[in-house]
C-alpha positions, 0 to 999 in steps of 0.5 A: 623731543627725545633730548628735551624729555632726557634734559628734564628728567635730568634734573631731577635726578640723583647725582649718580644717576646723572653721571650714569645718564651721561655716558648713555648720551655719550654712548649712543652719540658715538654709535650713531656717528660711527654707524652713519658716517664711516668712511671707506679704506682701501690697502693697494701695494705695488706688486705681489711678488717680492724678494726677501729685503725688496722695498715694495709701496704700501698705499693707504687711502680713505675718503675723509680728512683724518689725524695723519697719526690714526693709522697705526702701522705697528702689526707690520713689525713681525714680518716687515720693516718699514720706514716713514710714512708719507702722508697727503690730505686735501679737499675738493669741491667740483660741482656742488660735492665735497670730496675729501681723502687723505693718503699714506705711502710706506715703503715696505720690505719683507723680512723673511721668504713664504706666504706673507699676509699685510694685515688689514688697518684700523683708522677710525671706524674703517678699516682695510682688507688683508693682503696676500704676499709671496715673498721669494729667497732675495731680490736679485733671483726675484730680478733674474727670472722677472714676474708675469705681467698682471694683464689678463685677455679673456674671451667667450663667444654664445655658441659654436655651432651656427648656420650661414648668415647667421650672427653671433656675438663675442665678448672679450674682456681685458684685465690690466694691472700693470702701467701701459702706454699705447695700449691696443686690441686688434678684433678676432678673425677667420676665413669666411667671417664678417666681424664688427664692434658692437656698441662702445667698450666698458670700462670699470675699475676694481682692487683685487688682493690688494692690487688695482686693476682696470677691466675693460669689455668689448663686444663684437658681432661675427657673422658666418659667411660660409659653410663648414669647419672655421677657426676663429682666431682670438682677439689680441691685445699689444702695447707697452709696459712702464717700468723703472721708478718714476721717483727719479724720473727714469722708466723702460717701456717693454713691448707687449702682447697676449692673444685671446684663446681660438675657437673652433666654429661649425657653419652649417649650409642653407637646408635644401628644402628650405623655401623663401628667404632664408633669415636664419635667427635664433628669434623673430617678431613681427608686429603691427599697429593702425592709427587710428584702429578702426574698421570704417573710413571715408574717402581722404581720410588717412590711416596709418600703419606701422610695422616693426621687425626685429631679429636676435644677432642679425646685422642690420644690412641683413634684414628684409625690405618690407614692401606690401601690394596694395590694391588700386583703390588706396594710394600708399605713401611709405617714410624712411625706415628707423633702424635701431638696437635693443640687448641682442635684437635688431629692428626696424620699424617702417610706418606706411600712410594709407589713404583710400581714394574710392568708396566701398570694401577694402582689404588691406593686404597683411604679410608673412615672413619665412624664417629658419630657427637655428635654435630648433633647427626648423622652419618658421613663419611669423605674420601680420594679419590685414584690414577689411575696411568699409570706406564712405564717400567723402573728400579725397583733397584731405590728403593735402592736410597730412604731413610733409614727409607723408606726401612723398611716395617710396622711390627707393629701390628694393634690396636683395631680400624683398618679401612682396615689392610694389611701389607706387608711383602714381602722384593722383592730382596733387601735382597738376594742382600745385602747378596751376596754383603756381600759374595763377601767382606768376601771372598776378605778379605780372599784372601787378607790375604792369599795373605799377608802371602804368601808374607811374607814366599816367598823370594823375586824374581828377574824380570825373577821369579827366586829367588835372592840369594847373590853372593858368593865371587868368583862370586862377583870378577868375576862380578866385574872385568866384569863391571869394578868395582875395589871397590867391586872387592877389597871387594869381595877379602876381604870377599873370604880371610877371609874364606880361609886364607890357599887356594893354589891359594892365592898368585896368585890371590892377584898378580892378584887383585894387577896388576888389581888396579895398571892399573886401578889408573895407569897414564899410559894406554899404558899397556894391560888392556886387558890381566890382566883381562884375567889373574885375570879372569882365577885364578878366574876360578880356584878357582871355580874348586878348592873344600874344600877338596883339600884345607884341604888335603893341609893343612893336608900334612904339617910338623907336629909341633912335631917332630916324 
């Protein structure tokens, strides 16, 4: 809208006052493009400390694709020569972000011995920092009595002054400047000290009067494990120094180290009139929850309670095992401990399901824990307070609706600090329960298999119960004539034929079976059905009454073949 309203008047402007226009346009592009969209600069050279005529390594960088001629390298001229730049750019594109930057390398050398400073460089609307040069008489004195390497091992530790089993904590800083292989840090130690890292190392890059370096930080946790005067030597950082020109591939490595400044540590003994156990810390907190908050229950119903200690520098092997007494009427399950960190604090958050068994009044035990400010130098308790709860009658199976892990009674066995220990190991009869379940399944798998058995070596019965037998032959032809089914009355004359091929009653009975078909495929119904069934039915009655032997004696009566 701004640029439309500025074009319209435009053009209703005098010719001067367009030319005037244009260069306000211009002016506020440019301004706006510089304030929104510079890029950074940075200066680093390869050391501070130089001969006279030492060509040294300048390095400019800047995150944008620039004209390799915007640097101009001219205010260099008064103190020091130098020679052609050698410049790179390029582009990247690594998850979705452009990254572009282009790089100038120099080689510098002072022309005169002082406080040289390299002055800062304009290119575009960045610009870099100055940086500070020592310029010494000649390279070769500067060779003979070689400079410090730029490595720097700083230590600090919160206090000096602790009592036995207390912790404090060690920070160690390591600033680098120089190219390392095999870089090392070996952790503090002293007599009577427990030392552990904490947490992972810290690593940061930083430019300081024009010279790269790289600040790595280290916690460890340090624990007195006596009394008196202790000497706690510094942590010590080893490796090895790169030196030569890498141009030509040729490099010297240099053993190294340099140790952390010691300290002087006083450890103070467990005061004598001190009683229970002694938790020496600078903070304790004690806290708890009930889920659900209520003051009334019923029998079965489950409540929960979750307590959480913490403890400022304590290791996590020091903190107390917080078992409560309970009484006999709630039944008490308790879940694994959840250790964890927060900035200087240790906790450990312990959750207990409490399930009451009997009706009426119940008070739930609350708890209290001795401790030893070191920061006052007195004698603390921090405590939890408990729970009356009026509990109503009502189903004390509900506890087989909670949670797995809330089923499993505390079995650990208790360390050596222990504030009130009871653990509760009557299981009620949830187990005999599961068990009689476990019987009643095994036995009606049994039965069910002794039932498929029995099933398969049985033959198959017919609705009265009795066993179904197939028809023999003459009983299917008399079947099949009563039902008036000629097709298997033919079938079953087939089969009755086939195993009696020389009965006496065969011509008969297929007279019978032929009059039989003849009426039932017949146009003509006027004959009497009636009475060739009657008459089929009769010789198949004979043929019931007519046994094997009668056939074979029959048969036997015949004329031999041979002639006597």
């Amino acid at each position: 809208m701004i640029i439309n309203n500025m074009f319209n008047n435009y053009r209703y402007t005098p010719r001067y006052q367009q030319y005037w226009l244009k260069g306000l346009f211009l002016s506020w592009l440019l301004a706006f493009s510089s304030s929104s969209f510079a890029a950074q600069a940075v200066a680093t050279v390869s050391k501070n400390i130089v001969g006279v005529n030492e060509v040294f390594q300048l390095t400019i960088n800047i995150d944008d694709n620039v004209n390799t001629n915007a640097l101009d390298l001219s205010e260099l001229e008064k103190h020091f020569n130098y020679g052609t730049p050698s410049v790179s750019s390029g582009t990247s594109f690594v998850n979705g972000v452009v990254t572009r930057q282009t790089e100038w390398k120099i080689a510098v050398a002072a022309k005169e011995i002082g406080e040289l400073t390299i002055p800062g460089f304009r290119i575009g609307a960045s610009q870099t920092d100055p940086i500070k040069m020592t310029v010494l008489k000649s390279a070769n004195k500067s060779a003979s009595t070689p400079s410090k390497p730029e490595i720097k091992i700083d230590a600090e530790s919160n206090k000096d002054q602790l009592y036995v089993g207390e912790s404090f904590r060690y920070t160690v800083r390591i600033r680098i400047g120089e190219q390392m292989s095999q870089a090392s840090l070996q952790a503090p130690s002293g007599e009577g000290l427990s030392v552990k890292q904490r947490g992972e190392d810290r690593q940061v890059e930083t430019v300081l009067n024009g010279r790269r370096y790289l600040i790595i930080t280290r916690d460890y946790q340090i624990t007195a494990n006596k009394a008196g005067d202790i000497l706690l030597r510094g942590a010590k950082f080893t490796g090895n120094l790169i030196k030569g020109n890498r141009g030509f591939g040729s490099t010297l490595q240099i053993p190294f180290e340099q140790q952390a400044d010691d300290f002087s540590l006083s450890v103070l003994a467990k005061p004598d009139n001190y009683k229970g156990l002694w938790l020496p810390t600078e903070a304790l907190e004690l806290e708890q929850q009930w889920q659900p908050d209520v003051k009334e229950m019923k029998v079965g119903e489950p409540i929960s309670r979750i307590i959480t200690l913490r403890i400022k520098n304590a290791e996590q092997s020091t903190l107390p095992n917080l078992n409560l007494q309970y009484p006999d009427s709630v039944r008490v399950y308790n879940e694994s401990p959840v250790y964890g960190s927060d900035n200087e604090f240790t906790s450990m958050t312990i959750k207990q399901v409490i399930i009451p068994r009997q009706s009426g009044e119940i008070t739930l035990p609350a708890l209290s824990i001795n401790w030893w400010n070191t920061a006052t130098s007195k004698q603390e308790t921090s405590k939890i307070d408990g729970l009356a709860l009026n509990v109503l009658p009502g189903d004390p199976s509900a506890q087989a609706f909670l949670p797995p892990q809330a089923l499993q009674p505390d079995t650990s066995e208790p360390t050596q600090n222990t504030v009130q220990t009871e653990i509760v190991r009557d299981s009620g009869w949830w187990p005999w329960l599961s068990l009689c379940l476990a019987l009643l399944w095994v036995t009606t798998l049994i039965l069910l298999l002794i039932e498929k058995n029995k099933s398969k070596q049985q033959p198959r019965k017919t609705e009265s119960g009795l066993a179904k037998q197939p028809l023999s032959p003459v009983d299917g032809m008399i079947q099949a004539l009563e039902q008036d089914q000629s097709i298997q009355l033919q079938s079953y004359y087939q089969q009755w034929l086939k195993h009696s091929p020389n009965h006496p009653l065969q011509e008969e009975l297929h007279m019978a079976i032929q009059n039989v078909m003849q009426q039932e495929y017949s146009k003509d119904k006027s004959q009497k059905k009636e009475s060739i069934k009657t008459n089929a039915l009769l010789i198949m009655q004979k043929l019931n009454k007519t046994t094997i032997s009668d056939v074979n004696t029959k048969s036997s009566a015949l004329a031999p073949i041979t002639p006597q």
